[in-house]
Structure formats: C-alpha cells, structure tokens
C-alpha positions as CSV (number, residue, x, y, z in Angstrom):
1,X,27.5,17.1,-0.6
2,X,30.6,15.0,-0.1
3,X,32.4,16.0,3.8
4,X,36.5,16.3,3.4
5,X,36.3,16.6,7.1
6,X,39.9,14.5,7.7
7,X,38.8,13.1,10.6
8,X,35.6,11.7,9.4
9,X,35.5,8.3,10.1
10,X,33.8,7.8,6.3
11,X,36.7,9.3,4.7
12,X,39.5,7.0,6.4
13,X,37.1,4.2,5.4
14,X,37.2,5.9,2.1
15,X,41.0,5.8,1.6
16,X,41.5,2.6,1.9
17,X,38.4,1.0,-0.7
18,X,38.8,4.2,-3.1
19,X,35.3,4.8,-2.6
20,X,33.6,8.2,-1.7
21,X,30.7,7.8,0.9
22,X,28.0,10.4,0.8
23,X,25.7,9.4,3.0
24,X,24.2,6.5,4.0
25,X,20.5,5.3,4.9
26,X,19.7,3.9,7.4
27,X,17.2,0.7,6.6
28,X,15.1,-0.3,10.1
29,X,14.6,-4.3,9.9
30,X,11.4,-5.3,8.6
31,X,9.2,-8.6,8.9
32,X,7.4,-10.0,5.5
33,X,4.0,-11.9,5.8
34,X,3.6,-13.4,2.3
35,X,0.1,-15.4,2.1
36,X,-0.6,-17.1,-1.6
37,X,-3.3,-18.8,-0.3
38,X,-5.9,-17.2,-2.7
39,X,-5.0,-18.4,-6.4
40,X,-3.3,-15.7,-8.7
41,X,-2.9,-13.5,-5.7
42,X,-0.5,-12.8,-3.3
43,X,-1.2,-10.3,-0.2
44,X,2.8,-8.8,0.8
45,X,2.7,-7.3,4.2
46,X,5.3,-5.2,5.3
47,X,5.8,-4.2,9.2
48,X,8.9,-3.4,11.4
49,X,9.6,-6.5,13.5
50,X,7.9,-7.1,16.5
51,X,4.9,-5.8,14.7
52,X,2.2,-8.3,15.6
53,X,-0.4,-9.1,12.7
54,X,-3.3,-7.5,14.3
55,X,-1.7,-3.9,14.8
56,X,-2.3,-1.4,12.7
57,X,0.9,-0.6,11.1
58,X,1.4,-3.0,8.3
59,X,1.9,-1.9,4.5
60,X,0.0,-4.5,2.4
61,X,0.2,-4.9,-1.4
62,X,-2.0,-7.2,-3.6
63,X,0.0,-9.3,-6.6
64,X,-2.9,-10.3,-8.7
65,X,-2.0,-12.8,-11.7
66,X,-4.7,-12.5,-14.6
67,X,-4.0,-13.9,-18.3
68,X,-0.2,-13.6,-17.8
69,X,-0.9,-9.8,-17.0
70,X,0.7,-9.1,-13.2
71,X,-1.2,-6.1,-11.4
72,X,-0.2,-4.5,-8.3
73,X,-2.1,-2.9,-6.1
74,X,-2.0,-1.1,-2.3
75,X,-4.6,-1.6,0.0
76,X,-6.5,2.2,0.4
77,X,-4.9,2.8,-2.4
78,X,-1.8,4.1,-0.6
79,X,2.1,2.4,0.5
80,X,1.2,3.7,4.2
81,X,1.8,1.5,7.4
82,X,-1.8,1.5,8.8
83,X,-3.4,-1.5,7.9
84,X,-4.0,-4.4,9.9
85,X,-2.4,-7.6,8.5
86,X,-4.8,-10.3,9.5
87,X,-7.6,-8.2,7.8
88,X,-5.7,-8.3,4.3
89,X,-8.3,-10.3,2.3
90,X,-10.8,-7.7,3.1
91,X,-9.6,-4.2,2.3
92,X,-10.3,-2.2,-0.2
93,X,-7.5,-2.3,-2.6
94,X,-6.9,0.2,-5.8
C-alpha cells in the first residue's frame, strides 16, 4: 500500500521524479567466490562480507556445462547460507 503521508520523506522525493515509491528493500552487501577451476563447472559462493571462507554461512551453487546443456544446482539441495565455502568441491549437490 502506497503512504500519502505529506510529510514522508518518499513522497517529496516522489514529487519531484514523478515516481511513486512503495517500499523499498533493503539489499545487505554480499561477497562472491567464483572458482572455475574444475572444467564445465563453476562453484558460486555467496556470503555477507566479512564472511571468511571457512564459516558456515555461505550459499553455494554448482554451474555444470554438459553438451551445451547448463545445469544448476544448490549444494544440500537447498539456497540456504550454511555451507562452508572452502569445502565446495565436496558437498553433496542436487
């Protein structure tokens, strides 16, 4: 639902681009390890920063490249932050 609260900061933003603002997300910065060391896959880990590679708090995606056919998979089978990074060749992925 759209606030016509006057004094809303959004909505004096607002009058001056045209544009209505809803809400917005906030996005918490996150740090990338992309290893392409194994051939026709890529492991994408995903952690906030400061995250160091051996916590357990990464989210870890396999790019496998097979006869032009790209797969993608999640280590446990799941998107969740509770993998360890350094141990990426070596889960189970599905």
């Amino acid at each position: 639902m759209i606030n016509d609260n006057k004094d809303n900061a959004f909505n004096e933003f607002n009058k001056y681009t045209k544009h209505r603002v809803e809400s917005i997300d906030v996005v918490p910065a996150l740090k990338k390890v992309i290893d392409e060391s194994v051939t026709n896959t890529t492991y994408i880990c995903t952690a906030p920063c400061g995250t160091s590679l051996d916590s357990p708090y990464w989210q870890i995606m396999k790019v496998v490249v097979n006869s032009g056919i790209t797969t993608i998979i999640w280590a446990d089978g799941n998107s969740n932050y509770d993998n360890i990074a350094t141990n990426r060749t070596s889960l189970t992925y599905r």
